[in-house]
C-alpha positions, -999 to +999 in steps of 0.1 A: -174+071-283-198+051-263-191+047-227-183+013-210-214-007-197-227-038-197-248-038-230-214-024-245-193-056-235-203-077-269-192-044-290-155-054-271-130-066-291-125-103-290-089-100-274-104-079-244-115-105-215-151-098-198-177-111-172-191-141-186-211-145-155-248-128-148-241-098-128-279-094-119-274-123-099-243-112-077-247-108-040-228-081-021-206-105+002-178-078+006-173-044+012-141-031+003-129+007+024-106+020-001-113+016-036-081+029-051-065+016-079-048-010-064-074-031-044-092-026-085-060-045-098-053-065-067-081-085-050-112-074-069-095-089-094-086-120-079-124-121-068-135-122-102-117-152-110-137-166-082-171-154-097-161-161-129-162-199-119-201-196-104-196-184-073-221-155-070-215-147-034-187-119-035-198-091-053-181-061-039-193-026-023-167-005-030-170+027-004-144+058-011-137+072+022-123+111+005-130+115-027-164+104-051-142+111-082-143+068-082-180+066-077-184+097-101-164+074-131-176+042-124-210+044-115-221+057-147-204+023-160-221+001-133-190-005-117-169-018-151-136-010-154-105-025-173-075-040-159-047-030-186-016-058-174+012-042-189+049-048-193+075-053-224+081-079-251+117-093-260+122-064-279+116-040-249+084-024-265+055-020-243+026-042-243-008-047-227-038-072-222-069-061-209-097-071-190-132-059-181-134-066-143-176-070-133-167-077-094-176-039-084-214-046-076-221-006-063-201+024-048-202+050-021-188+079-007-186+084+029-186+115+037-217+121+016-236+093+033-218+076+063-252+055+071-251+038+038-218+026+045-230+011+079-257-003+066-236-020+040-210-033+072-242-045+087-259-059+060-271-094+060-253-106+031-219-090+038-194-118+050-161-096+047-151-062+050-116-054+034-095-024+039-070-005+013-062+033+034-029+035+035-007+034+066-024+067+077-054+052+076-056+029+106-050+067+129-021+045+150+014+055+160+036+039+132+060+037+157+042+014+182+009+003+159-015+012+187-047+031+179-044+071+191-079+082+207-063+115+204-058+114+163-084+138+149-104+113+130-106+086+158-117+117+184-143+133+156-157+097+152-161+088+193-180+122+195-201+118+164-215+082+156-241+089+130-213+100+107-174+082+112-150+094+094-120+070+098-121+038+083-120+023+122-147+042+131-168+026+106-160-008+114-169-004+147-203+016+141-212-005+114-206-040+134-221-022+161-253-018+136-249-047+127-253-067+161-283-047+171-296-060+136-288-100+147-266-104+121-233-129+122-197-123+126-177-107+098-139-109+087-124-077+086-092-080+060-066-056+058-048-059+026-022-029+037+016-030+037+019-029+077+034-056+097+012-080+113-017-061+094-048-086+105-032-073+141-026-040+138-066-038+129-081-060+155-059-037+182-071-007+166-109-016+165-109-036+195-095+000+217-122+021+197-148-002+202-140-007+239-140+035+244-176+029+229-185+003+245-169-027+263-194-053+258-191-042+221-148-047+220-159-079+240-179-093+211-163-080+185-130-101+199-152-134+205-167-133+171-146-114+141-120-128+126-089-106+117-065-129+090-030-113+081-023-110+047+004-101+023-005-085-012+023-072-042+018-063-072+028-030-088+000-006-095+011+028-108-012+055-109-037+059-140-030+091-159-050+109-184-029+094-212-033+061-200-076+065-199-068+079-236-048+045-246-075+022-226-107+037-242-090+037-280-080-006-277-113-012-263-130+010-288-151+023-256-147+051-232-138+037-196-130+071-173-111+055-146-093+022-159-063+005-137-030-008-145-006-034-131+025-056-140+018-091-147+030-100-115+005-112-090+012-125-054-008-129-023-005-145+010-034-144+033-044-164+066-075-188+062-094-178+092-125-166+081-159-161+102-180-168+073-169-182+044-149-166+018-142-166-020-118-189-038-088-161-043-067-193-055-083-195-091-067-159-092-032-164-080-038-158-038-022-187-017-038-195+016-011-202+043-018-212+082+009-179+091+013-146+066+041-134+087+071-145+069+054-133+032+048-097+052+082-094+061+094-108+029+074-086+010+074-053+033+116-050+038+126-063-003+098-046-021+083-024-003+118-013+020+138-013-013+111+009-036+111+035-008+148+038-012+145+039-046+117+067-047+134+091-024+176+085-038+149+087-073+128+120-068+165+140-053+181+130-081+155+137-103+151+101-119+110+108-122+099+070-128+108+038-110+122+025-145+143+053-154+162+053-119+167+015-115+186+018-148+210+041-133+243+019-129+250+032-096+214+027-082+206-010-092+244-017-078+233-005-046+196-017-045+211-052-058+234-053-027+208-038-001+185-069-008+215-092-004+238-081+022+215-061+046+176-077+039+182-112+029+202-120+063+169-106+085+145-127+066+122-160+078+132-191+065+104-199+038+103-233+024+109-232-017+117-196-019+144-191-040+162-158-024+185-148-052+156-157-081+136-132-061+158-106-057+167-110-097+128-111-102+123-077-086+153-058-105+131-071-132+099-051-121+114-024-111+127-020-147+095-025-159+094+003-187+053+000-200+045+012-162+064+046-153+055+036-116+068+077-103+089+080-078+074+112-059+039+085-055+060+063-040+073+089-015+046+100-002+035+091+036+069+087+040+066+092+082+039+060+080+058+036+055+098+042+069+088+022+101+072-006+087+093-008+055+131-001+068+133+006+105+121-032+114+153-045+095+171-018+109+162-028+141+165-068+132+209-054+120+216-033+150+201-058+176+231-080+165+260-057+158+253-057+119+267-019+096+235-006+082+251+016+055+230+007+026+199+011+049+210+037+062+213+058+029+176+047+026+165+065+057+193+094+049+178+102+014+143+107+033+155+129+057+170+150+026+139+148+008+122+172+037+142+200+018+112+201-009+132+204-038+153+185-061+191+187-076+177+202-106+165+227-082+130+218-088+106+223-057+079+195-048+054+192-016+057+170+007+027+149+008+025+133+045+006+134+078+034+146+097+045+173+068+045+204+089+058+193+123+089+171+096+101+197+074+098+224+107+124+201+117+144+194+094+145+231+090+161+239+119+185+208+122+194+191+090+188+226+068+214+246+085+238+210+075+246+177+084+259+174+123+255+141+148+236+169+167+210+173+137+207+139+127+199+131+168+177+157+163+158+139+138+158+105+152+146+122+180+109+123+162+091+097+184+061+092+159+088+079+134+121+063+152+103+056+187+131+035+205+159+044+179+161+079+193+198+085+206+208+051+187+250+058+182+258+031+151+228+044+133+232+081+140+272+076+126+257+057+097+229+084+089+259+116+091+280+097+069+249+095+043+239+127+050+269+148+047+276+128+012+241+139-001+239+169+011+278+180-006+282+155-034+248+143-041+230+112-054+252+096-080+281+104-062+266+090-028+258+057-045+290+055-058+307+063-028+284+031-009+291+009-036+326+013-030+322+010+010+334+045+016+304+061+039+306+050+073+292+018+089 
């Protein structure tokens, strides 16, 4: 089977969507830190729509910070890949359409050449610089947001700047190159699920820059722009079957394509420092404030799939699909949104709250994606604080119960143990994995007690100001002491019918 490439596209079949535009001509107007699969399905593809109506300007420079298995797969492709939208028909039987995204202009791995990726920050036709790294990757105190000098990536990158490592350090070597060049101002984009994420990154390269030097951070403020955004859409990872099921309905090998649900939403700020691409023509919305859509977005989707992922992976429900059809589960998911989320929420003008909510059951039970759950639990110490604690925090504030939140932050504190109901073991995959489940070891292992569950809202890097918090503590034992004796089903039950604690 030939390999996907550009003098492969006309050999495509004619369903299967393509660059009609001539990639020779695209400039390199963003480089993208991150190129996982979903900034592929996300805003590179939203960026093609944009090139696909003549604007040449936004090719991408995709740079892998870890890993060249990306580069390694694409590469040989010139940056092709398909973008497999899948979901169900009435009948419930999966379905797919498929694209052949050309926004992907070249590709880099960091660690093998740190230079080329500041000469790409500080190149003269780069106008943006977007960031998909994960939570982890911004080296702050989830608990606070601010940047930690002392975090081993951020401390490695002040003492060697040739060759950063962090995805800060870069930015602020490469705009550093790139004022000693007498180049312009860049937008730097986060398109991560942190509150106030345009913030979060000006605060954390702003602090690095000023530890390397003042006038730098001084600049950097003056001229950069730093928009908030909000991004959602559902982007399981790609499996082996899934390349197999690609490459045979295109009729061409492609090594690493990406898949998504049909849904597509984005919210970002327009303030950009030079110029940008028109996201609209591929479903973005440019608003004056992304606050509201990040709060939206981070405590129903993102604060209600964590709860799902860890009640999911204890109970052994292996796919976002398969648990959400659990009775028991979409009861209490259903009511979390309502009861507990909805009431925290921003007014936002034309949002239909219930349609929403009824929209999202409807992803989650998705079948054509098998989103897992254990994916979705990992980094759990980085995405409880942005995802539940804020609404937690929002609920307590005013004297609201927190059960149903509760049993969300519960079911990760259970998931330390490292194995399932079935008995199955698992790892868990986190920054914080050895100082969490050392902990949990020698409180919430030897049983649930208001002594062990202070114990672990005691860790600072998580809970911060909830440590020694009475209602939530009460509300966490309750949880605990049901999951820990009767289990996952039963616990769901037992919320559903308002018998754990407030």
């Amino acid at each position: 089977m030939n390999r996907l490439h550009p003098q492969h596209l006309a050999r495509l079949p004619a369903a299967v969507a393509r660059p009609a535009y001539d990639r020779q001509c695209l400039q390199s107007g963003i480089v993208h830190l991150g190129i996982g699969a979903f900034m592929r399905a996300h805003m590179a593809a939203a960026t093609e729509a944009a090139l696909a109506a003549g604007d040449l300007r936004w090719g991408i420079v995709g740079v892998s910070l870890r890993q060249p298995d990306t580069r390694d797969a694409l590469a040989p492709q010139d940056g092709l890949y398909t973008l497999a939208i899948r979901d169900a028909d009435a009948q419930g039987q999966p379905r797919q359409r498929l694209q052949v995204i050309g926004a992907v202009r070249s590709l880099l791995v960091a660690p093998e050449n740190p230079q080329a990726v500041l000469d790409a920050i500080a190149a003269a036709d780069t106008r943006i610089v977007s960031l998909t790294v994960t939570e982890k990757g911004y080296c702050h105190d989830p608990a606070t947001g601010a940047l930690r000098l002392d975090h081993p990536d951020i401390a490695h990158d002040l003492a060697h700047p040739a060759a950063p490592r962090s995805a800060i350090g870069m930015l602020v070597y490469g705009l550093r190159l790139r004022h000693a060049r007498g180049h312009g101002p860049l937008t730097l984009m986060s398109l991560d699920n942190l509150p106030a994420n345009g913030r979060v990154l000006r605060g954390a390269v702003l602090r690095c820059a000023e530890a390397v030097d003042p006038a730098l951070a001084q600049r950097i403020a003056a001229e950069c722009r730093f928009p908030c955004s909000m991004v959602d859409r559902i982007v399981p990872r790609t499996t082996d079957a899934d390349r197999a099921a690609v490459s045979q309905a295109l009729g061409i090998e492609d090594r690493w394509p990406v898949l998504g649900e049909p849904f597509f939403d984005w919210a970002v700020e327009d303030d950009f420092a030079a110029g940008r691409p028109d996201w609209t023509l591929g479903g973005a919305r440019f608003v004056a404030d992304a606050e509201p859509f990040e709060r939206l977005k981070l405590r129903m989707v993102n604060g209600t799939h964590s709860s799902i992922a860890y009640l999911g992976a204890m109970a052994g429900w292996q796919t976002v699909d398969k648990a959400i059809a659990q009775a028991p589960l979409r009861e209490h998911i259903e009511a979390l949104m309502r009861d507990e989320i909805e009431p925290t929420l921003a007014e936002l003008p034309g949002l239909d709250l219930p349609g929403y909510r009824a929209n999202l059951l409807a992803r989650y039970a998705n079948p054509a994606l098998a989103h897992r759950t254990q994916q979705i639990a990992m980094d759990g110490s980085q995405k409880l604080p942005q995802r539940l604690l804020g609404t937690v925090r929002d609920r307590l504030a005013t004297g609201l119960p927190v059960p149903r939140m509760a049993l969300g932050i519960a079911a990760w504190m259970h998931y330390l143990r490292g194995v399932d109901e079935q008995g199955q073991p698992y790892p868990i995959d986190d920054p914080h994995a050895t100082e969490l489940t050392a902990l949990y070891q020698r409180s919430l292992g030897r049983g649930a007690s208001i002594e062990a569950v202070q114990a672990m809202l005691s860790y600072a890097p998580v809970f911060g100001d909830l440590a020694g918090n009475a209602p939530l503590a009460t509300a966490l034992l309750s949880a605990l002491q049901s999951l820990q004796t009767r289990g996952v089903l039963a616990t769901l039950v037992a919320v559903n019918h308002g018998e754990l604690a407030e």
